[in-house]
One Martini backbone bead per residue (centre of mass of N, CA, C, O) as a GRO file, in nm:
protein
  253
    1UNK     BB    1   0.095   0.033   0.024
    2UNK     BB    2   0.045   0.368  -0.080
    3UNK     BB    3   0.083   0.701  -0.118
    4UNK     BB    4   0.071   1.014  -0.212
    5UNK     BB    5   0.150   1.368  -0.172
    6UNK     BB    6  -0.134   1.451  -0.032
    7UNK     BB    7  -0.131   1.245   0.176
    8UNK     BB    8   0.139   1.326   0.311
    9UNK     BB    9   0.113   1.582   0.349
   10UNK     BB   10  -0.113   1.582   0.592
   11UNK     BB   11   0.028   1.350   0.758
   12UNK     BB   12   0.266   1.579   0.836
   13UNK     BB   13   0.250   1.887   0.774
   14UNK     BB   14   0.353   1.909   0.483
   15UNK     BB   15   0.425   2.059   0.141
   16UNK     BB   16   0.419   1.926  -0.164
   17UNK     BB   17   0.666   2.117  -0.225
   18UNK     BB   18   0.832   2.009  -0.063
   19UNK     BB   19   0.833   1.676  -0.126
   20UNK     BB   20   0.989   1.768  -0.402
   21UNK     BB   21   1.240   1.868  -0.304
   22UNK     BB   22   1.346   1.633  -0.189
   23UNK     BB   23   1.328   1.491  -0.466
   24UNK     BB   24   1.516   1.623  -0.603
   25UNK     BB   25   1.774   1.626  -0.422
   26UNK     BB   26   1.776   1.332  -0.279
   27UNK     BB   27   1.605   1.292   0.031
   28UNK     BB   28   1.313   1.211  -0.088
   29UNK     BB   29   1.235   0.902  -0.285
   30UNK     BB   30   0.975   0.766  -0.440
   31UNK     BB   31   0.893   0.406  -0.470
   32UNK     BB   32   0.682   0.522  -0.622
   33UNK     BB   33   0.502   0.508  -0.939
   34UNK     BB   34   0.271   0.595  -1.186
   35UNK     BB   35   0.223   0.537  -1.510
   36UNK     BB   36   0.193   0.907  -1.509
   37UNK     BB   37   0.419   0.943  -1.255
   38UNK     BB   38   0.299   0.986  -1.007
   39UNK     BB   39   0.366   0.963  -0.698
   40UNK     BB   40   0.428   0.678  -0.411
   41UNK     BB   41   0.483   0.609  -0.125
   42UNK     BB   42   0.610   0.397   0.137
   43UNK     BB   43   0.651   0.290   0.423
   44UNK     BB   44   0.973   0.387   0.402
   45UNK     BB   45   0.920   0.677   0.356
   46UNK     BB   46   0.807   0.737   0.599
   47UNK     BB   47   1.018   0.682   0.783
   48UNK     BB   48   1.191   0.881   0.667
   49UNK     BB   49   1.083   1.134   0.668
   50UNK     BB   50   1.069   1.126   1.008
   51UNK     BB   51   1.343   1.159   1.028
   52UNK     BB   52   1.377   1.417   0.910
   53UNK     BB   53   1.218   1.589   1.053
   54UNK     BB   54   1.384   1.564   1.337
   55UNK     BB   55   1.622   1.723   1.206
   56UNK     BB   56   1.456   1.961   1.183
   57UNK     BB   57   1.368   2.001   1.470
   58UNK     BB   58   1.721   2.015   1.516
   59UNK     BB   59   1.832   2.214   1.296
   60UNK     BB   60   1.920   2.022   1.039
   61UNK     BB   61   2.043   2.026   0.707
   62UNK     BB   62   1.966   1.885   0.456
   63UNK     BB   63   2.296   1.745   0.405
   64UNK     BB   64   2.325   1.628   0.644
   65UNK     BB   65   2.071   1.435   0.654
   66UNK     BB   66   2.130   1.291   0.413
   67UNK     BB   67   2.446   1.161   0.530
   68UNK     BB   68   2.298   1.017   0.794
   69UNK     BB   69   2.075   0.883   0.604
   70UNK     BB   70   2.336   0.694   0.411
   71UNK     BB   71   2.495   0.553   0.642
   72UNK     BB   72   2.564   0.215   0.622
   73UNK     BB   73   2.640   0.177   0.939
   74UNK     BB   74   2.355   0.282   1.012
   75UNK     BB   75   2.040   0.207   1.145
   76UNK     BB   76   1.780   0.274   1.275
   77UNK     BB   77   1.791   0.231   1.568
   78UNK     BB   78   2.022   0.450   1.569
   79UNK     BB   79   1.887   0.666   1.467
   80UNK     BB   80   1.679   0.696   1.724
   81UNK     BB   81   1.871   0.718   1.963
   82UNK     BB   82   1.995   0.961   1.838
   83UNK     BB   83   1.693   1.135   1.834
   84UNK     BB   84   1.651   1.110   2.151
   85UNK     BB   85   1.905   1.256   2.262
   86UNK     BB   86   1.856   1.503   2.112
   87UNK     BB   87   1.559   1.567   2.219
   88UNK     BB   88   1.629   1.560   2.526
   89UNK     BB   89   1.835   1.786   2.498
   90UNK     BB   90   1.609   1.998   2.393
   91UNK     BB   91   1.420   1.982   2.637
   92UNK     BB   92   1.599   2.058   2.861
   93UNK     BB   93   1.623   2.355   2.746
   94UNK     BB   94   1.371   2.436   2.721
   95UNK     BB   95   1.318   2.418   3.022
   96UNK     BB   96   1.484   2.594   3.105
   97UNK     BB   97   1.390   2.874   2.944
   98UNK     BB   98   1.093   2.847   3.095
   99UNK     BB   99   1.191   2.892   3.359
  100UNK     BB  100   1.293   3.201   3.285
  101UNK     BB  101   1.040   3.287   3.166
  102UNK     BB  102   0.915   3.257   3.478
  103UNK     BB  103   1.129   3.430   3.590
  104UNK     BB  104   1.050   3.672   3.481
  105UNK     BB  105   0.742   3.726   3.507
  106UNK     BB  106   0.744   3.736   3.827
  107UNK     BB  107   0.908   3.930   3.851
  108UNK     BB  108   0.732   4.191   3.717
  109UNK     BB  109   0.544   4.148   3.923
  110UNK     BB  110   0.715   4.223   4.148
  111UNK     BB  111   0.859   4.415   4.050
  112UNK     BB  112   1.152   4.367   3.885
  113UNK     BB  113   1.321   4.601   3.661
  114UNK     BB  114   1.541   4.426   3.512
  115UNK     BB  115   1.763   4.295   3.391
  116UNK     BB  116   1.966   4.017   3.337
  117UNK     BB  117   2.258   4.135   3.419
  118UNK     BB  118   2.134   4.281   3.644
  119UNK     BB  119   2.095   4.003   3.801
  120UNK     BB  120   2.324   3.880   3.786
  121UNK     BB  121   2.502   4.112   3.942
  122UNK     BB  122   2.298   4.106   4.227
  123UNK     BB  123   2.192   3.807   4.250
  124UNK     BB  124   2.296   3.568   4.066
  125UNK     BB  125   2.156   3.258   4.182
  126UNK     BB  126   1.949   3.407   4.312
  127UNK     BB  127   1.539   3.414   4.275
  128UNK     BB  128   1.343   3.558   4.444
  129UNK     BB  129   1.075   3.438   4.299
  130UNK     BB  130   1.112   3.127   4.423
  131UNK     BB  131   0.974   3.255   4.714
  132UNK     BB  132   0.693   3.377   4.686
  133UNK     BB  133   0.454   3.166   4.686
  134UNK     BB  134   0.504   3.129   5.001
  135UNK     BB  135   0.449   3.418   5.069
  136UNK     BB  136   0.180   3.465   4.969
  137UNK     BB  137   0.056   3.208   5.127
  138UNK     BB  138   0.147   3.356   5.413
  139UNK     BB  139   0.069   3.688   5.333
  140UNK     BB  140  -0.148   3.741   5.092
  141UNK     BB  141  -0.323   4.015   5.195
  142UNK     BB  142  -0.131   4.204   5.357
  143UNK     BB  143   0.026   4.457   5.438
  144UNK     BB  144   0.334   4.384   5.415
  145UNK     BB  145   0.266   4.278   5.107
  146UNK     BB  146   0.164   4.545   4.980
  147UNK     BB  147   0.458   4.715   5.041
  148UNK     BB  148   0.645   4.574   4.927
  149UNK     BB  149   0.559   4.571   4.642
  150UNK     BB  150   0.558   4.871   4.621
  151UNK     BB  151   0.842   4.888   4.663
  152UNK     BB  152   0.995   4.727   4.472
  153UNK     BB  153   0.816   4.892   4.226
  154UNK     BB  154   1.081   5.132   4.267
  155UNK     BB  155   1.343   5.020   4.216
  156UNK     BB  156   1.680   5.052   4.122
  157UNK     BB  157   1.980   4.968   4.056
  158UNK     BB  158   2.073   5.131   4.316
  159UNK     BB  159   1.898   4.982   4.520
  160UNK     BB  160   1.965   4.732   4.507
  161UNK     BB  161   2.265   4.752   4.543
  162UNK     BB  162   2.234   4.820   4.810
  163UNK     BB  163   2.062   4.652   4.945
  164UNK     BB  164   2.265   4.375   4.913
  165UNK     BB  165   2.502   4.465   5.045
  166UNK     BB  166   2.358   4.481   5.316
  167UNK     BB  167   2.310   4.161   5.307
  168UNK     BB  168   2.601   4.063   5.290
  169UNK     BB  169   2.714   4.171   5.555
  170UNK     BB  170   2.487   4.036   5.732
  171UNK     BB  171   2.583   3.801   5.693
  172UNK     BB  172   2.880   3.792   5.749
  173UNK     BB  173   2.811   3.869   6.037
  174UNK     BB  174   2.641   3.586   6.094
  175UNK     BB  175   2.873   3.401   6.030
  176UNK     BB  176   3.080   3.501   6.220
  177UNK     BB  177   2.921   3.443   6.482
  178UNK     BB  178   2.903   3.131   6.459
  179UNK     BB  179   3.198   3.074   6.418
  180UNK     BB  180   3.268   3.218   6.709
  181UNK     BB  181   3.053   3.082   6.886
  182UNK     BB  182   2.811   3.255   6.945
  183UNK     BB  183   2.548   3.300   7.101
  184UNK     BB  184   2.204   3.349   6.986
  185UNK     BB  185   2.147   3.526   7.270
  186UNK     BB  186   2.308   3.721   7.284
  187UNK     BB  187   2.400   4.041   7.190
  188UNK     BB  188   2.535   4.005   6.932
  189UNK     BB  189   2.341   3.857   6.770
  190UNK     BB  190   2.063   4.026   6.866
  191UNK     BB  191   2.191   4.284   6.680
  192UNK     BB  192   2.164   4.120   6.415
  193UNK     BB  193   1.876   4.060   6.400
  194UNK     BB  194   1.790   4.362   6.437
  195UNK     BB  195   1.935   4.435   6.165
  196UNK     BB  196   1.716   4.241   6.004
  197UNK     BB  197   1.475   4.380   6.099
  198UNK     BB  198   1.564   4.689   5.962
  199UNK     BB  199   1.606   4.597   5.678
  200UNK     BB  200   1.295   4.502   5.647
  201UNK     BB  201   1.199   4.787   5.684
  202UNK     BB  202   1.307   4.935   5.479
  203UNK     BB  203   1.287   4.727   5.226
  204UNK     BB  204   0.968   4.610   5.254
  205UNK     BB  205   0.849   4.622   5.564
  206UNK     BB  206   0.682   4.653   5.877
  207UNK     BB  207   0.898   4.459   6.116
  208UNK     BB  208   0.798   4.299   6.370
  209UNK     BB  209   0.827   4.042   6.590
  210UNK     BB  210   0.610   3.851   6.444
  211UNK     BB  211   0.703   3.846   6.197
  212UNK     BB  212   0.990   3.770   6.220
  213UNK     BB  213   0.996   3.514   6.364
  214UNK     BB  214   0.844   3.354   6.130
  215UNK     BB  215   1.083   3.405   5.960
  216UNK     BB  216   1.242   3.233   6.087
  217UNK     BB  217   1.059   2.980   6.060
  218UNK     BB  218   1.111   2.930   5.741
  219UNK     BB  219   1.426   2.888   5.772
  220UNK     BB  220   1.344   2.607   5.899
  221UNK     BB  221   1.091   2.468   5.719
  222UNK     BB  222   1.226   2.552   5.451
  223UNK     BB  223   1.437   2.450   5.206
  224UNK     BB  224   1.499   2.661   5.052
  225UNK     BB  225   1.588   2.889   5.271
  226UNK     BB  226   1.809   2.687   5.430
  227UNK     BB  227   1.980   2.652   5.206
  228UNK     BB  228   2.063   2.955   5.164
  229UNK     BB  229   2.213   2.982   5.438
  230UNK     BB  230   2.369   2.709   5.443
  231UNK     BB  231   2.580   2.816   5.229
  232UNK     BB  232   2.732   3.010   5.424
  233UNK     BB  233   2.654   2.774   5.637
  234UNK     BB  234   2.644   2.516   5.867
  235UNK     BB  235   2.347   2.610   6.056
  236UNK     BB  236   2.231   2.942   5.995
  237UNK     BB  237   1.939   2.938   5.987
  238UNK     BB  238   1.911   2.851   6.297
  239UNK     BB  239   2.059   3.037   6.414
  240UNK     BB  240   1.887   3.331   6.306
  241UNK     BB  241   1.641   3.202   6.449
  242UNK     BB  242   1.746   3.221   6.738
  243UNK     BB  243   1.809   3.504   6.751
  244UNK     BB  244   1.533   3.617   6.702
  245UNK     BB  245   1.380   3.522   6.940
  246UNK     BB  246   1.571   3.647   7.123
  247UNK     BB  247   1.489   3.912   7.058
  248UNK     BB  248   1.165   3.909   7.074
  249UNK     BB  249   1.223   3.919   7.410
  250UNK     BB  250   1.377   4.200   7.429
  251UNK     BB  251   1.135   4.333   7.270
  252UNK     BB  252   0.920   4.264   7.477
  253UNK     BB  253   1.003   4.384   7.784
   0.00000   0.00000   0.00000
């Protein structure tokens, strides 16, 4: 049984004249003519062709898909497996760049009007907006997260700058503080909790000490949130909650 070049188009969703091209070129040659001229497919053609089809779908120009599928030494199931591994390659590709343009898209939400560069520049690999959903779940539509987005969505690439800055230190004086041993309870400890939550309060919303709390407990609850503070040391995310309580108790007394 053959197909005619009207029902292989149809049947692939390329035009016969696609088709007709294939054939003057000889990379899809059909295996069969009637009386009159007219191509004919065979089951073999239509193979052939999907793989063509899927070498377009990978990039490659015709001249290329001609000489791995004429390669004598190539069988069928190795051009599958090839075009397997090809196809899953690509496939990895498409979801990071969706990923991508998923937090870009994110972003734009949050007001975080940056470039890639910019953004590259400032936050390296953290993703603010990775971290969104879990905030919105748990704050979405109170007053702090309404002000948040609001300042958020005035900042230039020179507030960015500021504000990371500031947080990078505050980091640093907090792994500072782990590594020295010193008690998360302590005066210098609790001093630093204090400095992370004027700094919250500074760029983000009015952050009173039971908002501060919560969020302390954030960070060992969510391991996302987790994993990004004890990358700057093993065990940060821990100290940082409790420096937090203990501040939240020398404030409210």
């Amino acid at each position: 049984m053959s197909l005619s070049v009207g029902q292989v188009s149809g049947l692939a969703g390329i035009t016969v004249r696609t088709l007709h091209h294939y054939d003057e070129i000889g990379l899809l040659i059909p295996g069969e003519r009637t009386s009159a001229g007219y191509r004919r497919y065979t089951d073999g053609d239509l193979i052939r062709l999907q793989q063509i089809l899927l070498y377009r779908e990978l990039g490659f120009p015709l001249d290329e898909i001609a000489v791995i599928l004429d390669d004598p030494h190539v069988d069928e199931l190795t051009q599958l497996r090839r075009q397997h591994e090809l196809l899953t390659r690509k496939s990895e590709r498409l979801r990071e760049v969706i990923a991508a343009v998923e937090r870009a898209m994110q972003a734009r939400s949050l007001g975080i009007a940056l470039t890639p560069q910019e953004r590259l520049e400032l936050f390296g690999d953290f993703q603010p907006e990775d971290h969104e959903a879990e905030v919105e779940r748990r704050w979405g539509g109170t007053e702090a997260y309404t002000q948040s987005r609001r300042r958020v969505a005035s900042y230039t690439k020179a507030d960015w700058a500021e504000l990371t800055a500031e947080a990078a230190a505050l980091t640093e004086a907090l792994v500072a503080a782990l590594k020295g041993g010193l008690p998360p309870d302590g005066a210098e400890a609790m001093d630093l909790a204090e400095r992370h939550r004027l700094h919250i309060s500074r760029w983000f919303y009015t952050c009173d000490h039971e908002h501060h709390r919560c969020l302390g407990e954030l960070y060992v609850s969510d391991p996302r949130f987790t994993a990004t503070h004890d990358a700057h040391a093993p065990g940060l995310a821990r100290y940082v909650r409790s420096a937090i309580v203990a501040n939240g108790f020398r404030g409210g007394r």
